[in-house]
C-alpha positions in Angstrom: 113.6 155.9 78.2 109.5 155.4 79.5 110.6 151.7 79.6 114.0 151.9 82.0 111.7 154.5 84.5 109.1 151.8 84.5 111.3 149.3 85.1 113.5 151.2 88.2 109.3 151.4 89.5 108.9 148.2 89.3 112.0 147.6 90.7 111.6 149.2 93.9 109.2 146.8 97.0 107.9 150.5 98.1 107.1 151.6 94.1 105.3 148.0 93.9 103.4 148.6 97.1 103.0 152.3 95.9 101.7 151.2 92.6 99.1 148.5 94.1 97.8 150.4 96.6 97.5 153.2 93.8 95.4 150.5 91.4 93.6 149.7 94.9 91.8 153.3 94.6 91.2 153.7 91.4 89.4 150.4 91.3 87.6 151.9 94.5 86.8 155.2 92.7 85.5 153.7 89.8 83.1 151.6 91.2 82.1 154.5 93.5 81.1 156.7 90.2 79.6 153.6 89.0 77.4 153.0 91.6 76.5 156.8 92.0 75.6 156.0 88.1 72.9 153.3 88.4 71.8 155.1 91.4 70.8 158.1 88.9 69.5 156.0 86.7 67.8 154.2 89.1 66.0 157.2 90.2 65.2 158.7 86.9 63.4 155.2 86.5 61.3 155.5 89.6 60.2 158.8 88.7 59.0 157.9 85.0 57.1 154.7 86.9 55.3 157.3 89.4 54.2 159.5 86.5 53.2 156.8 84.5 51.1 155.4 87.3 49.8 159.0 88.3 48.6 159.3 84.0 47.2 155.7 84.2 45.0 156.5 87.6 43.7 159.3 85.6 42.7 157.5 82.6 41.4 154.6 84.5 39.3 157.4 86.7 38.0 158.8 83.5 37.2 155.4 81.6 34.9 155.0 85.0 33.1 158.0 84.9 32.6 157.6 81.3 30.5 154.1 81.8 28.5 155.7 84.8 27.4 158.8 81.8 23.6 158.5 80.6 23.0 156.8 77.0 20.6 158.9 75.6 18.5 162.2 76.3 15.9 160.1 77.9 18.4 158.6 80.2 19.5 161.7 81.6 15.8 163.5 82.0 14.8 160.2 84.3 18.2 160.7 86.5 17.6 164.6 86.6 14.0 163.9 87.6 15.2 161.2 90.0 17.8 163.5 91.3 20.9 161.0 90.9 22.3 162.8 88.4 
C-alpha cells in the first residue's frame, strides 16, 4: 500500500520536483540549526577563554606583588623608615 503511493509520487514530474525541492530545504534547515549550533558553542568557548584570562591576570598580578613583599622584619622597618613601603 506505502509502496504503490510512493511509487504514483515518484511517478509524477511535479511530485519529483515537489519532492527535490522538498529535500532542497531540509538540507537548508539543517545546516541552518547546525550552524546556529557551532555558533553557541563557539561562544560559550570565548567566554570560558575571557574568564580564564581575567583569573590568570589576577594570579599573575598577585605572583608580582608577592616578589615585591619584604623578606624579613628587618626588611620592612628599613622600607617603613625609607617611606617606600
Amino acid at each position: 500500500m506505502i509502496s504503490t503511493l510512493l511509487t504514483g509520487f515518484a511517478a509524477s514530474p511535479r511530485m519529483r520536483a515537489a519532492l527535490r525541492y522538498g529535500a532542497i530545504m531540509l538540507a537548508v534547515l539543517l545546516f541552518l540549526l547546525a550552524l546556529r549550533r557551532s555558533g553557541e558553542s563557539t561562544g560559550r568557548l570565548a567566554e570560558r577563554l575571557e574568564t580564564t584570562e581575567k583569573a590568570n591576570d589576577v594570579q599573575r598580578r598577585m605572583l608580582e606583588a608577592a616578589a615585591r613583599r619584604p623578606r624579613d622584619r628587618n626588611e620592612l622597618a628599613e622600607r617603613m623608615r625609607d617611606g617606600r613601603f
